[in-house]
C-alpha positions as CSV (number, residue, x, y, z in Angstrom):
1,X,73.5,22.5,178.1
2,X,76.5,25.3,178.3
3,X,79.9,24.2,179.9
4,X,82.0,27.4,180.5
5,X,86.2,27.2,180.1
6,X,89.1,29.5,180.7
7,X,90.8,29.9,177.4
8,X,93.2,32.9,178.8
9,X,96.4,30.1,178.4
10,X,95.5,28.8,174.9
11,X,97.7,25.7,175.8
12,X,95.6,24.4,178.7
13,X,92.1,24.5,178.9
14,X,90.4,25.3,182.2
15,X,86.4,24.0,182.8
16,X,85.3,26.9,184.7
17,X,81.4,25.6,184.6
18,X,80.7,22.1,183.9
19,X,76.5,22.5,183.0
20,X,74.3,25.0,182.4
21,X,70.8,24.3,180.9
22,X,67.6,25.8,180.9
23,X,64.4,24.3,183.0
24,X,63.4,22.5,179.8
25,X,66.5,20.8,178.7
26,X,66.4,22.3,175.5
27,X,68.9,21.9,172.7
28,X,71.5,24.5,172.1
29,X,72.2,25.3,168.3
30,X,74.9,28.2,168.9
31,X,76.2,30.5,171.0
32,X,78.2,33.9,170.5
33,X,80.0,35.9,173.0
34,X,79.7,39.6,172.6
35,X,81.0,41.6,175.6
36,X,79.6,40.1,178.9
37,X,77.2,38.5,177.0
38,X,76.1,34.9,175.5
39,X,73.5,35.1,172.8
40,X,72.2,31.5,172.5
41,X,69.8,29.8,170.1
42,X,68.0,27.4,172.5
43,X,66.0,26.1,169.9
44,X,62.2,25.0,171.3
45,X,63.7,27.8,174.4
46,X,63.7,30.6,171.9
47,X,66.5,33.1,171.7
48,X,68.1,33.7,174.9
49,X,71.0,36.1,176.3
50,X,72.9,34.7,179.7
51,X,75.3,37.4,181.6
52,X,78.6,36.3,182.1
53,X,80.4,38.8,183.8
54,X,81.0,36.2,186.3
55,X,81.9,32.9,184.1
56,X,81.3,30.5,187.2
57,X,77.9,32.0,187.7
58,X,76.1,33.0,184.7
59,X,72.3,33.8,184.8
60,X,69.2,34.9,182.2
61,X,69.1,38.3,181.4
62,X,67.1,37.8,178.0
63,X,64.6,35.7,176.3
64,X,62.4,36.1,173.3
65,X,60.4,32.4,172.8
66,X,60.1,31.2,169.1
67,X,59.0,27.7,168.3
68,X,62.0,26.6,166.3
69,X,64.9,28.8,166.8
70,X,67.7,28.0,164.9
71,X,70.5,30.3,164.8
72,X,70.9,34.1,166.2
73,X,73.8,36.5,165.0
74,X,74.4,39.8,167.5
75,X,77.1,41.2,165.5
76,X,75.6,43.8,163.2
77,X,76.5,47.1,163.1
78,X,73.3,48.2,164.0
79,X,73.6,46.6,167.6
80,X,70.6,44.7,166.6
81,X,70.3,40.5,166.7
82,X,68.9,38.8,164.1
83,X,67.4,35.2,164.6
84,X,66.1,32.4,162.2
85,X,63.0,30.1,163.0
86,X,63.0,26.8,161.2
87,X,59.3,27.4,161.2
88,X,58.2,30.8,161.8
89,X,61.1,32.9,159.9
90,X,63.2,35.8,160.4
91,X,63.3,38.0,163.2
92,X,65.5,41.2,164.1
93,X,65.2,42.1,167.9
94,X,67.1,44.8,170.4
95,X,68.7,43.4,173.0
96,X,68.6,46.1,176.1
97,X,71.0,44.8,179.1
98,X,68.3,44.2,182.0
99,X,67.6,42.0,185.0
100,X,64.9,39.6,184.0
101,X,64.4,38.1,187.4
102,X,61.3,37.5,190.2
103,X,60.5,40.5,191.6
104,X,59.0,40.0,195.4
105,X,57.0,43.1,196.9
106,X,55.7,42.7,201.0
107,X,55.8,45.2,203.6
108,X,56.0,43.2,206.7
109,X,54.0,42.5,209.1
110,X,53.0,44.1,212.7
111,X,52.4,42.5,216.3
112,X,49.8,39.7,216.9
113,X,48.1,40.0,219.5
114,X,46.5,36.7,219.4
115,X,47.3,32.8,219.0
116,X,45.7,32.8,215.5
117,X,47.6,31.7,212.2
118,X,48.9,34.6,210.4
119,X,48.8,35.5,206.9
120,X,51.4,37.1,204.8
121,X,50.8,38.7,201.7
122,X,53.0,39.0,198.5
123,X,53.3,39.9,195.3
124,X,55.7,38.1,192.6
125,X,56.4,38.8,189.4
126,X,58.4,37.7,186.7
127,X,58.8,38.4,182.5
128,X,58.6,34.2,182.2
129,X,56.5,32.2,184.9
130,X,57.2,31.1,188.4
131,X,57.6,27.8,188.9
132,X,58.1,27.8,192.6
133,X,57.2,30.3,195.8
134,X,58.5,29.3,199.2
135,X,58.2,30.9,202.8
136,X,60.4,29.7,205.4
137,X,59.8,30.8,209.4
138,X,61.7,30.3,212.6
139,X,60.5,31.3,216.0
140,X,62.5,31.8,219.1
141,X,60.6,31.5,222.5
142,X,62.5,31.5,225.8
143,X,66.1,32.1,223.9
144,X,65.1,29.1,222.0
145,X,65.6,29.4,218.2
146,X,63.8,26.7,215.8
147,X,65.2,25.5,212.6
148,X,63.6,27.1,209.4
149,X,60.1,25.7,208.5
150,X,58.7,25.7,204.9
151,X,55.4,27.0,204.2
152,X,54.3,26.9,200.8
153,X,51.6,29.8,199.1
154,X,47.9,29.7,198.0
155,X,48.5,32.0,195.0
156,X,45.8,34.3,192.3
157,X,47.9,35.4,189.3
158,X,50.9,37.1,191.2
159,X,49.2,37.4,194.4
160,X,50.7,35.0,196.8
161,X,49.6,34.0,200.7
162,X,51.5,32.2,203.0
163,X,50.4,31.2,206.5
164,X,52.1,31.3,209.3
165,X,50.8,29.0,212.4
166,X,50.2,30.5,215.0
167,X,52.4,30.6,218.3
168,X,52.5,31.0,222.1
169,X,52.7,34.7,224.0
170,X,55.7,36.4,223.6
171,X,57.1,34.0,220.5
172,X,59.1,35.8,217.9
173,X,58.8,35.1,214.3
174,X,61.3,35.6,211.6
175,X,60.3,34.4,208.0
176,X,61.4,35.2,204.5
177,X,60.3,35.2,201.2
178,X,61.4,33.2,198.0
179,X,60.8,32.5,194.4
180,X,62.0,31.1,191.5
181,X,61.2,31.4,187.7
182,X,61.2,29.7,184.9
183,X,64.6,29.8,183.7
184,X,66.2,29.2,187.2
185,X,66.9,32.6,188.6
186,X,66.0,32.6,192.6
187,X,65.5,35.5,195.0
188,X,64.4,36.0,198.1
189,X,63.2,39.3,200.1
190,X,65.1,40.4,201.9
191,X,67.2,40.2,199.7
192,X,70.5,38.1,199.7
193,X,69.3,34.2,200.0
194,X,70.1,31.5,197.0
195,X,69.7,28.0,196.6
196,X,67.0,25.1,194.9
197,X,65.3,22.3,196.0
198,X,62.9,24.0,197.4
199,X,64.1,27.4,196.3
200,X,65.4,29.7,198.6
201,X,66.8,26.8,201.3
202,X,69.8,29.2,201.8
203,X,68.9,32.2,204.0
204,X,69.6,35.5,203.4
205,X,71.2,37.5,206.3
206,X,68.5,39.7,207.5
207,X,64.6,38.9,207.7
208,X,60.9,40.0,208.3
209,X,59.9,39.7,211.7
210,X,57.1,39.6,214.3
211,X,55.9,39.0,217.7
212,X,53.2,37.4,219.5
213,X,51.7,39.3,222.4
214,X,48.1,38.0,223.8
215,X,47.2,41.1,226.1
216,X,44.2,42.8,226.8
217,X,43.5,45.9,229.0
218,X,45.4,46.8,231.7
219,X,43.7,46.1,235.4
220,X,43.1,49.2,237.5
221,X,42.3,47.5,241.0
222,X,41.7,50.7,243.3
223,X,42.4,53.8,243.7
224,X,42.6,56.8,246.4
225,X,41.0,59.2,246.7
226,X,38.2,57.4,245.5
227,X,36.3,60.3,243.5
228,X,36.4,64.1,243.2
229,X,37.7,65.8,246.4
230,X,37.7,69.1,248.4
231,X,40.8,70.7,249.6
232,X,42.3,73.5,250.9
233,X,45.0,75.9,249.5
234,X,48.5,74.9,249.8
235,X,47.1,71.4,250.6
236,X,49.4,67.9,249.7
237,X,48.1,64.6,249.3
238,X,49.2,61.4,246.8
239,X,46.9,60.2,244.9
240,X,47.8,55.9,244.5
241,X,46.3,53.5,241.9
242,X,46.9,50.1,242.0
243,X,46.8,48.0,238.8
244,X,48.2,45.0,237.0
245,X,49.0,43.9,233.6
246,X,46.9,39.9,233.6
247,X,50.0,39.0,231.6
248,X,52.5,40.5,233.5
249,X,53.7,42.8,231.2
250,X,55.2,46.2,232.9
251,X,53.1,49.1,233.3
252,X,53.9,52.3,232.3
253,X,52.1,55.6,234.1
254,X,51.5,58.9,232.6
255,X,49.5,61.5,234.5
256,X,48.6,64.8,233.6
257,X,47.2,67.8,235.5
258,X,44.9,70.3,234.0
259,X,45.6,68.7,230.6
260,X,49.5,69.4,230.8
261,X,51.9,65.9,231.3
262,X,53.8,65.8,234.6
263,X,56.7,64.3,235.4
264,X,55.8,61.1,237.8
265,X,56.1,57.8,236.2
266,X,55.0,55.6,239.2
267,X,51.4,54.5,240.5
268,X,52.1,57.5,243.3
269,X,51.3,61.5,242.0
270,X,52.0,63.8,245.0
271,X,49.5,66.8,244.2
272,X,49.5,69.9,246.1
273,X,47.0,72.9,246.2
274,X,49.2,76.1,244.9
275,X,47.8,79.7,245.9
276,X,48.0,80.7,242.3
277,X,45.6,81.2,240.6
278,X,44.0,82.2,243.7
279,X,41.1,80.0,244.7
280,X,38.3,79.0,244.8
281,X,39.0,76.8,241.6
282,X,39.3,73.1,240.1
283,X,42.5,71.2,239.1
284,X,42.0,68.3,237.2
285,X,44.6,65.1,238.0
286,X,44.0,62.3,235.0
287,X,46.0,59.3,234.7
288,X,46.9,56.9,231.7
289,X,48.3,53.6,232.8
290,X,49.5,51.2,229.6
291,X,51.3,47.8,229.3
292,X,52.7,49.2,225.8
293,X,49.7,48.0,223.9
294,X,46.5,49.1,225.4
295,X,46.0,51.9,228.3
296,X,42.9,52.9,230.5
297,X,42.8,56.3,232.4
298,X,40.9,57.7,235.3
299,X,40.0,60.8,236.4
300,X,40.4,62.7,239.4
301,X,38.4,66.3,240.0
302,X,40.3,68.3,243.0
303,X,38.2,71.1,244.3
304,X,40.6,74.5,246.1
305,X,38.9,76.8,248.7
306,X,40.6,79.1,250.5
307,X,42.7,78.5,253.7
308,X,41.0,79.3,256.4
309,X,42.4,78.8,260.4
310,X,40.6,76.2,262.3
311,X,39.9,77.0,266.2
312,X,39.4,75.0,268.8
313,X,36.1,76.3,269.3
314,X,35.1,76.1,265.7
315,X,32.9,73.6,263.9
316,X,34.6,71.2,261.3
317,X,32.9,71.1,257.7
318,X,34.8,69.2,255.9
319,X,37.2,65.9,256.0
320,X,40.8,66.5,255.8
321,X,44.0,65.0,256.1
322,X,46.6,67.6,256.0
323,X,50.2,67.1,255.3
324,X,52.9,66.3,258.2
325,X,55.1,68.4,259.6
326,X,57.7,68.5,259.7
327,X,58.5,66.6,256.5
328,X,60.8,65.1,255.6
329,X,61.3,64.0,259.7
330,X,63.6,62.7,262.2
331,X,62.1,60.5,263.7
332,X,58.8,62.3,264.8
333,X,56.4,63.9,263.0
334,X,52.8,65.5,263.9
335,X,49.9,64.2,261.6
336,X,46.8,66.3,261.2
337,X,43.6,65.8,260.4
338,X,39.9,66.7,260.8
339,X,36.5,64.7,260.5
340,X,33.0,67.0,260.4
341,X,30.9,64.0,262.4
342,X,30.8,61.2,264.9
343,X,32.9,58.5,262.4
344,X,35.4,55.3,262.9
345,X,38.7,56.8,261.9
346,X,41.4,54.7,261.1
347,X,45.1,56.0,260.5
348,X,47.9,53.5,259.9
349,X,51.2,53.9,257.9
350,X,52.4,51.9,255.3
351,X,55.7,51.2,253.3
352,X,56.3,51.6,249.5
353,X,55.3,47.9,249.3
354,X,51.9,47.9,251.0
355,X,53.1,46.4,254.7
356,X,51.7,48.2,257.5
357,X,54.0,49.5,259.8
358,X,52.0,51.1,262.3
359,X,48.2,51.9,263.3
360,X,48.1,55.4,264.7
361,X,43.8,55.5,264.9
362,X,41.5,52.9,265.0
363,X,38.1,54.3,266.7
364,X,35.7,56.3,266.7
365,X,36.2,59.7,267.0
366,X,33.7,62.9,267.3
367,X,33.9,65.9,265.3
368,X,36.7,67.5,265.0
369,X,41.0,68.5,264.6
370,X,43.1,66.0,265.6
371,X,47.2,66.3,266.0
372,X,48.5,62.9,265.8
373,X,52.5,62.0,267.4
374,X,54.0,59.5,264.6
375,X,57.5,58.3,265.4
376,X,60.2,56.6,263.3
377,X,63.1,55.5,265.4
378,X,62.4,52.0,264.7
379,X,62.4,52.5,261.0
380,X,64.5,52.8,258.4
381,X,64.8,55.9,256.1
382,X,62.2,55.7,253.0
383,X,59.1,56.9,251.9
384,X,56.3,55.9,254.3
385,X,52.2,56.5,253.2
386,X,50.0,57.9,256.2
387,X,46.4,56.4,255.3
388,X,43.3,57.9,256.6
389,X,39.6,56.1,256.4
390,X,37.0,58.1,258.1
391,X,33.7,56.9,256.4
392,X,33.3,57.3,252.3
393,X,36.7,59.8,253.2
394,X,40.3,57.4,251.5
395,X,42.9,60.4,251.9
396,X,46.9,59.3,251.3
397,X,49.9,61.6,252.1
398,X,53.5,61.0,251.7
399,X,55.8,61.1,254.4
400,X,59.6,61.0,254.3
401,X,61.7,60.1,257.0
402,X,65.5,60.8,256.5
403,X,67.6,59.7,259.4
């Protein structure tokens, strides 16, 4: 082996490293200094050049194998080396300053979206041989943080896989890579961990990480209006979904009208019928509801006609629920809305959570208008949902009463 001392005070002698040897143990025939580096004859070893910029830490930074090397001199003009073999000869060899180290290449690894072990792939390389590949893994679950674990690789040539177990929704895994060659040098990616036995048992600061998220699709329970509809212009109405994430991950709503995204983020889009362009036409209302991993979408087609005053006297063609007015209100409002034939109407009014707070209609009605009396002096101020059911007809309007 190689001890290291401070000779800067010639009168005491300092031991700055007390052993150094290679993996092999083998002898050392002589050693020169030149600069920051020790040229050694490490006899069955070969010729081998340590750095030792930092005395208390030096580490392999060249190595040329012969079977017998006896003696190396790096002092010739030429800046070459030459080395003796007891039984292979002379050699003369060019020493270029370079790390000769394991080199670890892996580009992380994405979401799991399932319980199933996990394989991570690397690639380690090294001028000698490795002698030892390690992964370790922590998980933290709940704010829970595990000690590291040590997996250990199936390997092809330089191809490495470790595997990961697999873990529990919403369990985060953080792991890093380490190897270690034949003459002792360690390193780990990321970059920054040290230590033997097994190699790499000292983490480096920063790591790989992933996280387990067992999702499928989004649920999309119901929705109103329940298909394509027919309104007239300057008409308002909300269309509502109602859907759930089976894991209970938060959903996140994106609508669009006539291809163009809106603003509204919630499970409520308040559409009205604008004049312009001048109807009849079709708008097209699509929404995309995600829980950050998977999305569905539906589709809603809203047919414009023209406005046209309703009499009395005059036959209604078409269901409508038109919206109240005033609005916003304090505390009465008038609802209107029309049916074309003899059909059970009901009207009730809900709050932003889905409670019923009042039934307005809940009989059968004939053809016709109706102007409905709604009155809030019992409630609160909010956002209240007028419902109306009146056969295959599912109309919602928004209502806001501001006291």
């Amino acid at each position: 082996d190689i001890t290291v001392w401070d000779l800067h005070d010639r009168s005491t002698w300092e031991l700055v490293l007390p052993s150094w040897e290679t993996q092999s143990n083998a002898t050392v025939h002589n050693l020169f200094i030149k600069g920051n580096y020790a040229h050694v004859s490490y006899y069955s070893d070969g010729y081998v050049v340590l750095d030792i910029s930092s005395p208390d830490a030096p580490y392999l930074i060249g190595h040329y194998d012969t079977q017998s090397l006896w003696g190396c001199y790096p002092y010739l003009p030429s800046g070459l080396t030459i080395v003796s073999d007891m039984n292979t000869g002379l050699y003369v060899l060019e020493f270029t300053p370079g790390e000769v180290s394991p080199t670890i290449n892996h580009s992380g690894t994405p979401d799991v979206f399932n319980n199933d072990p996990v394989t991570i792939n690397a690639q380690i390389v090294d001028n000698g041989d490795i002698i030892e590949a390690n992964l370790f893994y922590r998980t933290t679950f709940n704010g829970t943080t595990s000690s590291w674990n040590l997996v250990t690789p199936a390997n092809q040539n330089s191809n490495y896989q470790f595997t990961i177990p697999g873990f529990q929704h919403l369990t985060n895994i953080e792991y890093y890579i380490a190897a270690q060659d034949d003459y002792g040098y360690v390193v780990t990616l990321p970059e920054g961990g040290s230590g033997t036995g097994p190699a790499g048992n000292l983490p480096p600061s920063q790591f790989f990480s992933y996280s387990v998220v067992i999702t499928g699709l989004p649920v999309l329970h119901s929705f109103t209006p329940g298909g394509d509809t027919t309104v007239v212009v300057n008409s308002e109405f909300d269309i509502v979904v109602y859907a759930e994430d089976t894991t209970g991950l938060e959903l996140i709503y994106s609508w669009k009208k006539n291809g163009i995204v809106t603003n509204e983020t919630s499970n409520i889009y308040h559409y009205r019928a604008f004049q312009i362009p001048a109807p009849p036409r079709t708008d097209s209302i699509e929404v995309t509801i995600s829980n950050g991993y998977f999305s569905l979408s539906n589709k809603w087609v809203v047919h414009i006609s023209p406005a046209t005053d309703v009499k009395d006297n005059e036959p209604v063609l078409t269901y409508q629920l038109e919206q109240n007015y005033p609005n916003p209100f304090n505390p009465e409002t008038q609802i209107t809305f029309s049916v074309p034939s003899n059909e059970f109407v009901n009207l009730s009014v809900y709050n932003l959570i889905g409670e019923k707070v009042t039934e307005l209609v809940n009989e059968n009605l004939s053809p016709g208008r109706y102007n409905i009396n709604f009155n809030g002096d019992k409630l609160t101020s909010g956002i209240y949902l007028a419902r109306i059911k009146a056969g295959s007809f599912d109309r919602i309007i928004k209502m806001i009463l501001l006291k």
